[in-house]
VOBA-1610 file (N, C-alpha, C; in pm, whole numbers, padded with zeros to 5 digits, always signed):
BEGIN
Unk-01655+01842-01061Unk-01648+01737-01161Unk-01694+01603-01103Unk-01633+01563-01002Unk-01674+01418-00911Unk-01822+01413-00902Unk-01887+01538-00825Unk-02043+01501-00800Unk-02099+01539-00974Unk-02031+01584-01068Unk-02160+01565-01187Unk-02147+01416-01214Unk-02025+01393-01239Unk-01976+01274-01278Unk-02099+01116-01215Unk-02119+01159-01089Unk-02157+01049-01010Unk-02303+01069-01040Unk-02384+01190-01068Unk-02499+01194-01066Unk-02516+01144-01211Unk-02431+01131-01324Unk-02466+01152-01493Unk-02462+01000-01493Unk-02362+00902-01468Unk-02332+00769-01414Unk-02465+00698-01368Unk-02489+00766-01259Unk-02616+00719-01194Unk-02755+00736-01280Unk-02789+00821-01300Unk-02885+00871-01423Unk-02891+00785-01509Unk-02796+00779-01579Unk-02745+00688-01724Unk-02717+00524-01714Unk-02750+00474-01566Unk-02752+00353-01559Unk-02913+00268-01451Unk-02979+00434-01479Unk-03116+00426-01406Unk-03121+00392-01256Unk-03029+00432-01172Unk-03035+00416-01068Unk-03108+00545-00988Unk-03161+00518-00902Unk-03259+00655-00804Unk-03138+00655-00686Unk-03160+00788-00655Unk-03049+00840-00534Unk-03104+00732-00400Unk-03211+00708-00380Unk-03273+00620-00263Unk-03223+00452-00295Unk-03173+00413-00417Unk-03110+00261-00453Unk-02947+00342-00396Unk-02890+00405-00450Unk-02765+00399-00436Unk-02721+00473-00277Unk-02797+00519-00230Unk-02814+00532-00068Unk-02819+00400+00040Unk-02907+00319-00035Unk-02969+00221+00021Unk-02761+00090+00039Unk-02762+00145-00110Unk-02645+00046-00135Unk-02513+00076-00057Unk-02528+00223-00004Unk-02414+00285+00040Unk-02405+00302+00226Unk-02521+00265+00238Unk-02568+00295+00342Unk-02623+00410+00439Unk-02650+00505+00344Unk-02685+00652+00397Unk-02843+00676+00315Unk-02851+00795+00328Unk-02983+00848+00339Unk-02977+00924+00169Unk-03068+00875+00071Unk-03110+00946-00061Unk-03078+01079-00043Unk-03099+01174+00082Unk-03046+01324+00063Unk-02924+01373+00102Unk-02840+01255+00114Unk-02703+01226+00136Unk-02632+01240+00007Unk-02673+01136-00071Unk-02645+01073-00180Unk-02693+01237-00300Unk-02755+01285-00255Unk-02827+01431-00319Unk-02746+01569-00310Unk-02669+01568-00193Unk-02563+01660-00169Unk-02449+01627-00172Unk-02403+01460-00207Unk-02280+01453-00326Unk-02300+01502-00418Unk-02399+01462-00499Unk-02438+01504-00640Unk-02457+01652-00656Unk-02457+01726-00557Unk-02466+01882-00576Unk-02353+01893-00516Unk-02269+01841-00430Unk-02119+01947-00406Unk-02132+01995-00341Unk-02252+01944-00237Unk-02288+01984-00085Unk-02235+01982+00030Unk-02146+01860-00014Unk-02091+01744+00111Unk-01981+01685+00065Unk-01850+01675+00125Unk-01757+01620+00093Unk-01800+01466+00075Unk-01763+01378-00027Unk-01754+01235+00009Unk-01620+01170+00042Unk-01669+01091+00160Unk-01558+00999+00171Unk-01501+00879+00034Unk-01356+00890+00111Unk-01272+00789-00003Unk-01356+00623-00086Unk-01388+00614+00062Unk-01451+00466+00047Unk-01613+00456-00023Unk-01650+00587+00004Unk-01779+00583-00084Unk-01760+00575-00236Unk-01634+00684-00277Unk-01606+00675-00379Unk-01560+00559-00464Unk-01507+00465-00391Unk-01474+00320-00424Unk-01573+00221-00444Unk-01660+00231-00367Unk-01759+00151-00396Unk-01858+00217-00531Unk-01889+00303-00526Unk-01964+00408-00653Unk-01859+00349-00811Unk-01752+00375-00770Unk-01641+00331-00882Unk-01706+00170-00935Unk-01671+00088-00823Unk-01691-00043-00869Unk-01913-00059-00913Unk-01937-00030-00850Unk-02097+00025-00906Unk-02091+00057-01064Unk-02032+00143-01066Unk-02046+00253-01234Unk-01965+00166-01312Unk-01858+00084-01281Unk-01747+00008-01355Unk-01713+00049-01393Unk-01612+00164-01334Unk-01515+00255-01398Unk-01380+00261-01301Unk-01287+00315-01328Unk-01183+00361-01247Unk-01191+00462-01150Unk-01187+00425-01027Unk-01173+00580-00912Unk-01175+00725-01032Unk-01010+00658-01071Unk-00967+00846-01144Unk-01057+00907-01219Unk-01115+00755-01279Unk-01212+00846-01429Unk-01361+00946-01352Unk-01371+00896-01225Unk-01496+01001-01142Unk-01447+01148-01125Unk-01284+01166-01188Unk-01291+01327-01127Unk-01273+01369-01286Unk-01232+01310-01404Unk-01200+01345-01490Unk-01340+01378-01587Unk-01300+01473-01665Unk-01397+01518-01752Unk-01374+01480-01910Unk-01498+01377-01926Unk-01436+01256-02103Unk-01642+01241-02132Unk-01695+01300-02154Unk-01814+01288-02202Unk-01810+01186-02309Unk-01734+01143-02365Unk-01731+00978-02483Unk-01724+00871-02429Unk-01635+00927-02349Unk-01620+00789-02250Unk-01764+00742-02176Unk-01807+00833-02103Unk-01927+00787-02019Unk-02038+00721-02140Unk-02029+00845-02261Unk-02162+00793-02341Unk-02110+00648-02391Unk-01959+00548-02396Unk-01964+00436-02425Unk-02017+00351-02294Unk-01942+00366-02185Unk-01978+00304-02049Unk-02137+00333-02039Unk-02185+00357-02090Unk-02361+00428-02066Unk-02393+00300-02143Unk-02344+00312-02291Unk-02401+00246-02398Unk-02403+00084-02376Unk-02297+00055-02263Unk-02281-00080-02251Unk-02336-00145-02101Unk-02369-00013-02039Unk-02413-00026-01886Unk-02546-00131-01843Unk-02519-00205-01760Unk-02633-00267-01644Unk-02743-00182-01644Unk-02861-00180-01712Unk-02945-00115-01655Unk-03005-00161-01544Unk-03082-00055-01426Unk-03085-00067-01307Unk-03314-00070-01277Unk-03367-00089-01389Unk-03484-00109-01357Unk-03525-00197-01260Unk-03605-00196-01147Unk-03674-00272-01081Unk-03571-00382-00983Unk-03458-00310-00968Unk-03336-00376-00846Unk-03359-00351-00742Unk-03350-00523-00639Unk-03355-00484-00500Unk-03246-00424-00431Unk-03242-00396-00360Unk-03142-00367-00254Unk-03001-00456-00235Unk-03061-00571-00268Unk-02937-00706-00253Unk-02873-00707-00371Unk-02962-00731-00508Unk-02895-00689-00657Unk-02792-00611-00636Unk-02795-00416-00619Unk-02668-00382-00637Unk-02596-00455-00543Unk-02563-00513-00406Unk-02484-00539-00333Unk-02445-00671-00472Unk-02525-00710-00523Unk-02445-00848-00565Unk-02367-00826-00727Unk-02402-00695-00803Unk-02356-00637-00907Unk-02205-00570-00800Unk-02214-00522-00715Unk-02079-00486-00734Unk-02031-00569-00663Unk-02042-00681-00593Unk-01934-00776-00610Unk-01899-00834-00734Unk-01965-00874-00786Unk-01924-00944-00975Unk-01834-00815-00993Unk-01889-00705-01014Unk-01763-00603-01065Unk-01612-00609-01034Unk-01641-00602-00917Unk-01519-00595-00864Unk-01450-00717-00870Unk-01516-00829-00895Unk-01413-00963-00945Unk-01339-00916-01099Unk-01466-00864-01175Unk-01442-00891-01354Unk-01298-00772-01308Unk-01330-00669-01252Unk-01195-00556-01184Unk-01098-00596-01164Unk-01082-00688-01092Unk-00937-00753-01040Unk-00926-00856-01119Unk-01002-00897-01237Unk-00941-01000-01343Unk-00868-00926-01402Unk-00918-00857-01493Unk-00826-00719-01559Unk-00719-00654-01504Unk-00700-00641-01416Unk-00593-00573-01341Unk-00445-00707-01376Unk-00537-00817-01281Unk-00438-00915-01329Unk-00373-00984-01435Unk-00492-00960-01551Unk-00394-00980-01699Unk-00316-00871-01748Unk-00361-00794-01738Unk-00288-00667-01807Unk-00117-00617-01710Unk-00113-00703-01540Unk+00001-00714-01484Unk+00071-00847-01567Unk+00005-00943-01584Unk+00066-01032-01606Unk+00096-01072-01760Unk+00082-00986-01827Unk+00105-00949-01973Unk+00205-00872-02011Unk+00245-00790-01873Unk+00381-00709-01872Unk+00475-00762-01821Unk+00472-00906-01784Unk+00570-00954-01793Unk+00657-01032-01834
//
């Protein structure tokens, strides 16, 4: 489920296995035997991929085909990005991430 998940994500937000290698720091046929279930991935890859896709860790193992086709429908497309772009898309993510986290704590109380 994790590697379809990551390859349908990736696909659907036009990213090439050689951008999200590049972003991850490994090699496009790295990034090719996640996506086939070749290769275990580490935790931390998965975290960063998360904040990339703008989704939740959990939702990469779970199986919700509506869900992705909304996150698709609203997604960053990834035409013609350097190398620095994604580094600078998932920092913004991961801010707009920890905004949310923090209202929705601070709303419960």
């Amino acid at each position: 489920m994790l590697s379809r998940n990551i390859r349908s994500l990736r696909e659907s937000l036009g990213y090439t296995q050689a951008q999200i290698g590049n972003y991850l720091g490994i090699t496009a046929s790295a990034v090719n035997q996640y996506e086939n279930d070749a290769r275990a991935i580490p935790a931390e890859t998965i975290s960063k991929l998360a904040i990339l896709f703008n989704v939740e860790e959990h939702e990469l193992y779970q199986e919700n085909p509506q869900q992705q086709q909304i996150l698709s429908a609203f997604a960053f497309r990834a035409n013609e990005l350097v190398d620095e772009d994604l580094k600078s898309i998932m920092a913004f993510k991961k801010i707009v991430l920890n905004y949310f986290h923090l209202s929705e704590a601070l709303s419960h109380e």
